[in-house]
C-alpha positions as CSV (number, residue, x, y, z in Angstrom):
1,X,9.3,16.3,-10.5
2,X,10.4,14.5,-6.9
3,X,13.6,12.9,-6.7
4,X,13.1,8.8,-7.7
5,X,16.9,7.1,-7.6
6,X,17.6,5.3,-10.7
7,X,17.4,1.5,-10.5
8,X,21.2,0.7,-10.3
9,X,21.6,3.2,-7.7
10,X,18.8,1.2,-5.5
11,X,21.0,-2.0,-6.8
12,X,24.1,0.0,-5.3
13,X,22.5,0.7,-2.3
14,X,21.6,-2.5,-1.4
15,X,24.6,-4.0,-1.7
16,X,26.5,-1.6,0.3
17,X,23.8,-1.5,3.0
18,X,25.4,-2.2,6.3
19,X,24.4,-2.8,10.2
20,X,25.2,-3.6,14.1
21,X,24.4,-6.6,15.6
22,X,21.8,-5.6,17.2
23,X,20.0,-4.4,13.8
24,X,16.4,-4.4,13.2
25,X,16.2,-6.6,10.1
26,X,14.1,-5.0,7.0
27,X,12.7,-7.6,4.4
28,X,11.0,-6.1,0.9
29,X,8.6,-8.5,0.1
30,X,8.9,-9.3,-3.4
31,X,6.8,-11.8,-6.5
32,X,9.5,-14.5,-6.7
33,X,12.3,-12.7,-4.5
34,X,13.0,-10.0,-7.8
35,X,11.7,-6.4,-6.8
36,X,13.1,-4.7,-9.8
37,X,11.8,-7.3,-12.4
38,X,10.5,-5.9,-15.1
39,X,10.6,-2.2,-13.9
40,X,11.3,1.0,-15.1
41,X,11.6,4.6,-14.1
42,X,9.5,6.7,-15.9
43,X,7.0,9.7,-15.2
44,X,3.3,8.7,-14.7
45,X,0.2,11.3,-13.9
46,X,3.0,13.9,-14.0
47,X,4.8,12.6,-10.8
48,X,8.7,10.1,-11.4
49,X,7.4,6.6,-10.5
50,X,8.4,2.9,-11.1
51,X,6.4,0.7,-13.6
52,X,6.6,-2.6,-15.2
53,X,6.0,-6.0,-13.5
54,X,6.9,-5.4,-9.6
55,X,6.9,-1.3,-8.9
56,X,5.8,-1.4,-5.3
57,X,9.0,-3.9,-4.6
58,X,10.9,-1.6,-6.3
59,X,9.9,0.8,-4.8
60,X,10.2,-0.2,-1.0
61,X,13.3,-1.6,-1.7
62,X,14.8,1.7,-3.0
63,X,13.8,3.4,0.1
64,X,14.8,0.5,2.4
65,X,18.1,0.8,0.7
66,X,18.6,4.6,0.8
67,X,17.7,4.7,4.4
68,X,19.9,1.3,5.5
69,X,22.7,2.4,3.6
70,X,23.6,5.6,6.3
71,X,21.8,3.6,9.1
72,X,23.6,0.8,11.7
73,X,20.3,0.4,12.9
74,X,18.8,-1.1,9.8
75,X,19.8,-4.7,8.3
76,X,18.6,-5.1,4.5
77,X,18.5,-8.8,4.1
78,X,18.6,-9.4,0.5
79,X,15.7,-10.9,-2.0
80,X,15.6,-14.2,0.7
81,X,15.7,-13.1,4.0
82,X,18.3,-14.9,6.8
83,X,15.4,-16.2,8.7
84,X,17.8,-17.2,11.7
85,X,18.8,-13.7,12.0
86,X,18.5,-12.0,15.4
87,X,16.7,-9.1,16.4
88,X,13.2,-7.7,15.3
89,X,12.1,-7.3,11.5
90,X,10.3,-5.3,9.8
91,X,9.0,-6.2,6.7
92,X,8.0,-4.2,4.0
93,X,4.8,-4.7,1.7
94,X,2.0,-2.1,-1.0
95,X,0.3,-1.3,2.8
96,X,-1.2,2.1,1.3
97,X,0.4,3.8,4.8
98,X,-0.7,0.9,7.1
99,X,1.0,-1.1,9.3
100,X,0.3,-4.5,10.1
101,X,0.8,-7.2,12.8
102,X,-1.9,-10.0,12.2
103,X,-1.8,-12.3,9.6
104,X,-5.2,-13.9,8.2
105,X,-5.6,-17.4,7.5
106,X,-6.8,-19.4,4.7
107,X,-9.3,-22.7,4.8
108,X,-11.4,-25.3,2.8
109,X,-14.7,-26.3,3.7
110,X,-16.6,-28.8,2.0
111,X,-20.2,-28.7,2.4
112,X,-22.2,-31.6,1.7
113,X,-26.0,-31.3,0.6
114,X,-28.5,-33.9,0.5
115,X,-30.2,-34.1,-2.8
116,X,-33.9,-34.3,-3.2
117,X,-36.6,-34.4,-6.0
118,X,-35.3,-35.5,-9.3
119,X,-31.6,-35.9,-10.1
120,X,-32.3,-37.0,-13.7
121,X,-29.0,-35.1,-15.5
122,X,-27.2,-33.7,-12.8
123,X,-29.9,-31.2,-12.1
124,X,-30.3,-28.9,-9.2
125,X,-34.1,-27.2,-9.2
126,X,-34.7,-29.8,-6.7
127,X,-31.9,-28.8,-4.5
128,X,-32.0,-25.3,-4.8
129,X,-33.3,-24.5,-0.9
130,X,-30.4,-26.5,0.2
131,X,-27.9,-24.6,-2.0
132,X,-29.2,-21.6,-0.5
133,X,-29.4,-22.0,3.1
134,X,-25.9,-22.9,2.5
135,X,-25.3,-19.9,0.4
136,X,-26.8,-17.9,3.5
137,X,-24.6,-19.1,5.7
138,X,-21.8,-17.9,4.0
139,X,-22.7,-14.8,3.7
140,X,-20.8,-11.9,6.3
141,X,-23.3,-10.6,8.8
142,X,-23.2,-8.6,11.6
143,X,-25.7,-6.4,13.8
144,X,-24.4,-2.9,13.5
145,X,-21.7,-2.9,10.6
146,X,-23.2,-2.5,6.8
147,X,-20.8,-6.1,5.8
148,X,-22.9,-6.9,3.0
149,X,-21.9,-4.2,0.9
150,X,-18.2,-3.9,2.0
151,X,-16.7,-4.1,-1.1
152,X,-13.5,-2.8,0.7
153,X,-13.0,-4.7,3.3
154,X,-13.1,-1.9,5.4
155,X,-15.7,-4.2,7.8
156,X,-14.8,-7.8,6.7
157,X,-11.4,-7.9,7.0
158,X,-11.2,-8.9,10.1
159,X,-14.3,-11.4,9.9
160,X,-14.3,-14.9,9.3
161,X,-15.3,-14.7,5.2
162,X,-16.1,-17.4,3.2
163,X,-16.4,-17.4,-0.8
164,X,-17.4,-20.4,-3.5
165,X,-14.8,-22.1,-5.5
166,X,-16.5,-24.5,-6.8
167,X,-20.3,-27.0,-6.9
168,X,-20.1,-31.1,-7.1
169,X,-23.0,-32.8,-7.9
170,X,-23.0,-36.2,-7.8
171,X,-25.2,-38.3,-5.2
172,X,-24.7,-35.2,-3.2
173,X,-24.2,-31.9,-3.7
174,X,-20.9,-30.9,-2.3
175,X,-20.3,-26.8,-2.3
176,X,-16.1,-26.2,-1.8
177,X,-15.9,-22.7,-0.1
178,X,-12.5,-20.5,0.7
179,X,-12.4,-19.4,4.1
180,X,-10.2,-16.2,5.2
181,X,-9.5,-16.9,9.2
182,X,-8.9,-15.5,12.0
183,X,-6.8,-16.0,14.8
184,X,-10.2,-16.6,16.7
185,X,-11.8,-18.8,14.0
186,X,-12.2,-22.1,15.1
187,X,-13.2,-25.6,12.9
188,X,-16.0,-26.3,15.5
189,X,-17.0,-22.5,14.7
190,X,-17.4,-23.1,10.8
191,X,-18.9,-26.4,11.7
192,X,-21.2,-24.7,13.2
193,X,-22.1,-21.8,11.0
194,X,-23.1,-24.3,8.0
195,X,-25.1,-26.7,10.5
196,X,-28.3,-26.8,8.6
197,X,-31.7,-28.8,7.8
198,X,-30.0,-29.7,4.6
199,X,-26.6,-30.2,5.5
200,X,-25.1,-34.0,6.4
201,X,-21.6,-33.0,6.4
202,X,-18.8,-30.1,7.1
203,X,-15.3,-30.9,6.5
204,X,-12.4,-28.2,7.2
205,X,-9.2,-28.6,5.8
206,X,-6.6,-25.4,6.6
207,X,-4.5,-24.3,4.7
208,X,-2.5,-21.9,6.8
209,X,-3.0,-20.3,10.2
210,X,-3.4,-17.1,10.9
211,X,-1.1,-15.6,13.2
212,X,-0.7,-12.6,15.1
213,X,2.8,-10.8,15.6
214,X,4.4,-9.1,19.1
215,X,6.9,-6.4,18.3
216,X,9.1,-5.0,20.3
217,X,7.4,-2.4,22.6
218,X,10.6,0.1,21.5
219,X,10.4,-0.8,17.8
220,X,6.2,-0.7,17.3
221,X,6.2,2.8,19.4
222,X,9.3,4.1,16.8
223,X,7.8,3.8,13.9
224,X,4.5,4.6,15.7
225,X,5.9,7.8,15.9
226,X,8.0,8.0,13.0
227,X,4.3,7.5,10.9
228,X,2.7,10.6,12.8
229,X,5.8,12.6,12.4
230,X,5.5,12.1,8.2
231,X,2.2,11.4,7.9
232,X,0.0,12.9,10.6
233,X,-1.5,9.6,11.9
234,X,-1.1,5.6,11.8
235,X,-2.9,2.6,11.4
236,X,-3.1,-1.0,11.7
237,X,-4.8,-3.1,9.0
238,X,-5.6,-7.3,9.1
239,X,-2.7,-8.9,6.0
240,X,-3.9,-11.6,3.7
241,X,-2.8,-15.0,4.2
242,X,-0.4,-14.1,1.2
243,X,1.8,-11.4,3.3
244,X,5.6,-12.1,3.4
245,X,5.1,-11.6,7.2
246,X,3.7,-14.4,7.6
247,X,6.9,-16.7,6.3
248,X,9.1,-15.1,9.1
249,X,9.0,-18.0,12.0
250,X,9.6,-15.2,14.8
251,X,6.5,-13.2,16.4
252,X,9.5,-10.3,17.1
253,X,7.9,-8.3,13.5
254,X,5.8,-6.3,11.9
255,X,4.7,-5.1,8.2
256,X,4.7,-1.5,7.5
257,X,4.5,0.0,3.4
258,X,3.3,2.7,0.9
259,X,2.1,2.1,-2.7
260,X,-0.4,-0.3,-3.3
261,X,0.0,-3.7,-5.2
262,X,0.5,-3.7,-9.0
263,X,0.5,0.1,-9.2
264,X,2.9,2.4,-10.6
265,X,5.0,2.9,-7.1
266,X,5.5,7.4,-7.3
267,X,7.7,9.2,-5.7
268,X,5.5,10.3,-3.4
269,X,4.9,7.2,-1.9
270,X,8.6,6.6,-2.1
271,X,9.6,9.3,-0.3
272,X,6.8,8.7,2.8
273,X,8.4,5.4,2.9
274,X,11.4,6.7,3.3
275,X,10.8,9.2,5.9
276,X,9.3,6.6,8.0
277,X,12.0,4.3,8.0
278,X,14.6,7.2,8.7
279,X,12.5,8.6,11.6
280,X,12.2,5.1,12.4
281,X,16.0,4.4,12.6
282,X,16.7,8.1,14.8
283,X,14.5,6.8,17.2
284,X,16.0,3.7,17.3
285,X,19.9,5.1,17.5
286,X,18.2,7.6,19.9
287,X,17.2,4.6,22.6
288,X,20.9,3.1,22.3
């Protein structure tokens, strides 16, 4: 069984963790800033792994920590990070191996439908080809890619999606969708997708932006390297609206991580973590 450090030796670690000025900053994104609530070591599927409430924090943080602590290179900010801290960061999150640099957004359209037929009770037969054109609209397309049955985002990630939250019916019919954006999504662009026969109104309302990051040439080509060195190859996937690199008001970062969220973290995925972050901080000393 692979080496997992006990939980207060990755509390240890992190305290002791030290750096230069000129430190690239590593965050480990965490459910209310607590990576080892609720987490225990403990084998799983015959492998050592964390469990419990937040085992992909705990286990990013352990191998932030046992790589910061030896490195000057590496800054661990603790469960809040110093957002006025200088120098690049790079944030740490369940990627499954990925790195990441754009950050989707998140939106509310309202779509208004004019009723027709009878609206005795609230009912909708009468409004049904309304409904559906809208419905229509909202659904992913796309000439060449197979979208409509990518039920892993492998295709839509970085689309413009839309899903229903919820159906008013009143005078109108008013269908509230959740929009995941993109930094080339545009209101006018939604507008414009749900401008049908039926349709009197489109409101958006967004939530958050999404955002794309611009790391340091020297920093993205380090771990670059550092992930074909461990792992035989990288690459780049779209983030939620959710991802912690998305709260860092600097466009100097970018997300890298193993483990994938609410799993058991194993040591496996520990240790590529960590052998990405130490390759990562050689090359890094090796550029100074």
């Amino acid at each position: 069984m692979g080496e997992l450090p006990a939980l207060e030796t990755v509390r240890e670690r992190a305290a002791t963790a030290r750096s230069d000025p000129g430190a690239v900053n590593l965050f480990v994104a965490a459910p209310a800033g607590e990576p080892l609530l609720g987490v225990e070591r403990t084998p799983h599927d015959g492998k050592a792994a964390y469990v419990g409430e937040t085992p992909a924090a705990a286990g990013l943080l352990a191998a932030a920590a046992t790589v910061a602590a030896d490195s000057e290179r590496l800054r661990l900010h603790p469960p809040e990070p110093e957002l006025t801290a200088d120098g690049p960061w790079l944030v740490l999150e369940p990627l499954g191996g990925a790195l990441g640099t754009v950050t989707l957004g998140r939106a509310t359209v309202r779509v208004t439908v004019a009723r027709g037929g009878d609206t005795t009770y609230g009912r909708l037969s009468a409004d049904r080809e309304g409904i559906a054109e809208v419905l229509a609209a909202a659904r992913p397309s796309h000439d060449h890619y197979p979208v409509e049955r990518d039920e892993q985002e492998v295709f839509t990630r970085g689309m413009t999606t839309f899903e229903l939250s919820d159906v008013t019916v009143g005078t109108e019919v008013v269908l509230s969708l959740t929009a995941s954006t993109t930094p080339a999504t545009t209101p006018s662009e939604i507008r414009a997708r749900f401008d049908r026969e039926a349709v009197t109104d489109v409101a958006v309302d967004q939530l958050a932006g999404a955002s794309r990051a611009d790391p340091d040439d020297a920093l993205r080509e380090a771990l670059e390297r550092a992930h074909v060195a461990t792992m035989g190859d990288y690459r780049y996937e779209w983030l939620p609206a959710s991802s912690a690199l998305a709260r860092l008001p600097t466009a100097n970062k970018l997300a890298l991580g193993t483990g994938q969220p609410g799993e058991p973290f194993s040591v496996d995925a520990y240790e590529a973590c960590r052998d990405v972050l130490e390759h990562t901080a050689e090359a890094l000393e090796g550029a100074t």
